[in-house]
C-alpha positions as CSV (number, residue, x, y, z in Angstrom):
1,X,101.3,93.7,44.5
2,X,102.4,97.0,46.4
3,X,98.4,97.5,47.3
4,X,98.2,93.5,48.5
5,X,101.6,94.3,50.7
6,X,100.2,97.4,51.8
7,X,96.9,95.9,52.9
8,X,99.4,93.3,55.1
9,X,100.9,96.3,56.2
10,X,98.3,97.6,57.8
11,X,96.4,94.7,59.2
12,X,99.6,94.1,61.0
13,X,99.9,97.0,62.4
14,X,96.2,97.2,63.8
15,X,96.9,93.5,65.3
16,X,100.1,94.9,67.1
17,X,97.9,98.0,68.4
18,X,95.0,95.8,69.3
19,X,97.6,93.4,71.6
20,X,99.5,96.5,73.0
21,X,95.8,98.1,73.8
22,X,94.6,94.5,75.5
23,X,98.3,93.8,77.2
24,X,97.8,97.3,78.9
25,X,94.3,97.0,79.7
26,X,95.2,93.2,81.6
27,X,98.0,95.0,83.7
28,X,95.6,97.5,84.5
29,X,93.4,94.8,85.5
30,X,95.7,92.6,87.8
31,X,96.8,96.3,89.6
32,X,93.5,96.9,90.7
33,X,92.6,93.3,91.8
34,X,96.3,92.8,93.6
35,X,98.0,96.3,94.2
36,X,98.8,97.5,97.8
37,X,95.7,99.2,98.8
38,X,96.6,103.0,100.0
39,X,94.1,106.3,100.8
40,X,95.1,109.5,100.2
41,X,93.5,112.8,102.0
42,X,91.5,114.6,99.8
43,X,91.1,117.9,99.7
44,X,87.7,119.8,99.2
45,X,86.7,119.6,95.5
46,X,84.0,120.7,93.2
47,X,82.2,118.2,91.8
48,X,80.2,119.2,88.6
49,X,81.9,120.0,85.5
50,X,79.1,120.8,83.0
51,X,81.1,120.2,79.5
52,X,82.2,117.2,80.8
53,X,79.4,115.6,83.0
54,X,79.4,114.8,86.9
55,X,83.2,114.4,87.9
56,X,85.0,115.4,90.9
57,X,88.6,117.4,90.5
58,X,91.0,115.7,93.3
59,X,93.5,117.7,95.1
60,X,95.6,116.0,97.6
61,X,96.8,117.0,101.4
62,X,99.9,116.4,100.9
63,X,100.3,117.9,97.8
64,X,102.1,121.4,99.6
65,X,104.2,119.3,101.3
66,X,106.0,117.9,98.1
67,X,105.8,121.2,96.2
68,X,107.8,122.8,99.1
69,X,109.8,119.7,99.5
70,X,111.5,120.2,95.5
71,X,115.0,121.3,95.4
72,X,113.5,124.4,93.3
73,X,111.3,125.7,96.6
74,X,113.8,124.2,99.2
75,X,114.8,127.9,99.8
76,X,112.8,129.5,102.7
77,X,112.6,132.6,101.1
78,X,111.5,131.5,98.3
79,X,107.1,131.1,98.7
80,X,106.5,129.1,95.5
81,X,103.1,130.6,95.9
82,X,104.0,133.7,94.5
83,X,105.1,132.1,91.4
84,X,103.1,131.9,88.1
85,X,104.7,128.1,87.8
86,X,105.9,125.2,89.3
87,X,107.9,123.4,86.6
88,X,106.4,120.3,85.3
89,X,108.0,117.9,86.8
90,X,107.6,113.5,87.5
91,X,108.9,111.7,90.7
92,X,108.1,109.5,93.6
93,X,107.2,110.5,97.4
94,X,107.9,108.0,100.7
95,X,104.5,107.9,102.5
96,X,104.2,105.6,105.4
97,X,100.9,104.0,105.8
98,X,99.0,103.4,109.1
99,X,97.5,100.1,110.3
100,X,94.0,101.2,108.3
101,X,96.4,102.1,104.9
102,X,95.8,105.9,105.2
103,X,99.3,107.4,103.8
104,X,101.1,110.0,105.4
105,X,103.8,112.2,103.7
106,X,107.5,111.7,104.8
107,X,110.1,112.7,102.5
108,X,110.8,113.0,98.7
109,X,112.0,110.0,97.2
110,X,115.9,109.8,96.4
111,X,117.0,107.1,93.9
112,X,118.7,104.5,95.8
113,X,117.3,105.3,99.3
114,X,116.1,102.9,101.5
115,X,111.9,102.3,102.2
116,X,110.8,101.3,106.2
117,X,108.6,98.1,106.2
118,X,105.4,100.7,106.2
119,X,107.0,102.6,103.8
120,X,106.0,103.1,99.9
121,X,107.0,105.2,97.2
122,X,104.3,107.2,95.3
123,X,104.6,108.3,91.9
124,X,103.7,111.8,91.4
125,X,103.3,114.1,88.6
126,X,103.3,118.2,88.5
127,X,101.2,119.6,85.8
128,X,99.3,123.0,85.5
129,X,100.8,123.6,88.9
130,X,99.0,120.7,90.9
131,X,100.3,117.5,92.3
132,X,98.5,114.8,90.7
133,X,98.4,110.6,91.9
134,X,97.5,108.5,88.7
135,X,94.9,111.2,87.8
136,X,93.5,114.7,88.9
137,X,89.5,113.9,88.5
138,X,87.3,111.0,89.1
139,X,84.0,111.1,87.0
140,X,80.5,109.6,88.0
141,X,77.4,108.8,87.0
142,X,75.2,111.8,86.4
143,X,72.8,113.0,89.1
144,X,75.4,111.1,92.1
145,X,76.9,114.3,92.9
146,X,75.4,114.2,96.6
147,X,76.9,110.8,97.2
148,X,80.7,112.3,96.3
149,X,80.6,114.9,98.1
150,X,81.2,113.0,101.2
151,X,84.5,112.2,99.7
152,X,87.5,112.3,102.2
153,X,89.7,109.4,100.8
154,X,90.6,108.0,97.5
155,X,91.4,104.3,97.5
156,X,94.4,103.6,95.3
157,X,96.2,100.3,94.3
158,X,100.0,101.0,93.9
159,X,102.2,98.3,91.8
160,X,105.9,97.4,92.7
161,X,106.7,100.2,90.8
162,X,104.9,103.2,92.6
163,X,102.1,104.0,89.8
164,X,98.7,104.3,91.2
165,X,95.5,103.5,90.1
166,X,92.5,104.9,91.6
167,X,90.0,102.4,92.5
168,X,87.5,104.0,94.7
169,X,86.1,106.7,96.9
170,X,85.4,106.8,100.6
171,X,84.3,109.3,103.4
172,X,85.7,110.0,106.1
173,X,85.2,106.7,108.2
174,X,87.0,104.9,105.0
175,X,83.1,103.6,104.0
176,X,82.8,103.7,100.3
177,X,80.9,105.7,98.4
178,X,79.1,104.3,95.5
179,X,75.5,104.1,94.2
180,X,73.3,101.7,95.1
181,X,69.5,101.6,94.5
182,X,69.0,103.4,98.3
183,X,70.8,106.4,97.0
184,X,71.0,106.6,92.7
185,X,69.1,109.9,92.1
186,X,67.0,109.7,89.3
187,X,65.7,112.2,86.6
């Protein structure tokens, strides 16, 4: 009896996992297909990790400007670039976005604060000293390198609720990059 309940136990739990997995992966989903569309500066990057395969670390423009912005660096005396750390740390930046979605930094976000109509708030998160959006690398297909180096912009879909997801890359002239059969480099 206490194997049989067990057993019940357990194939319970995996159905919960399994619909908490699929419910995440679906709101995921409906993000990318129906967020607001914004690009974020990118700064230069290396992209070629060889543990982990072709990827490209992303560093963002305005990443100084909410770094310096923090009540911890506020001080003008204080050059947070002389410290070690910058504390871990989660919030949300205002960026306002052109008429072509490009964001441009305008203020930390205060809780209660109101947004302009071209206004969003951007979650961010501070870890290992870097300001990352939704993620800090964006991995592609072996052998693409070339194609990503052009990178200039990453294309992100932001819910109601500020979280990104990054969706794609593009150059300079907001074209995107991706392979095609032109430009795959084969081995």
């Amino acid at each position: 009896m206490k194997a049989n309940l067990k057993s019940i136990t357990v194939i319970v739990s995996l159905v919960l996992i399994l619909i908490g997995i699929n419910y995440s992966i679906a709101q995921k989903e409906q993000q990318l297909a129906t967020g607001t569309i914004v690009y974020l500066k990118l700064r230069p990057v290396d992209p070629r990790s060889l543990m982990q395969g072709d990827y490209m670390a992303l560093r963002f423009e305005m990443a100084d400007k909410i770094i310096h912005a923090l009540p911890e660096n506020a001080d003008a005396h204080n050059n947070w670039r002389s410290h070690d750390k910058v504390a871990a740390s989660d919030g949300f930046v205002v960026v306002s976005l052109d008429d072509q979605s490009i964001a441009t930094y305008q203020r930390l976000y205060e809780e209660g604060s109101t947004l302009a109509s071209n206004e969003l708030k951007l979650r961010y998160r501070i870890r290992n000293n870097r300001v990352k959006f939704a993620t800090n690398a964006f991995f592609f297909q072996e052998g693409t390198a070339s194609i990503y180096n052009k990178a200039k912009y990453g294309q992100f879909r932001v819910n109601n609720k500020g979280e990104l997801l990054l969706a794609a890359m593009f150059d300079t002239d907001l074209n995107t990059l991706e392979v095609s059969e032109n430009n795959h480099v084969s081995h």
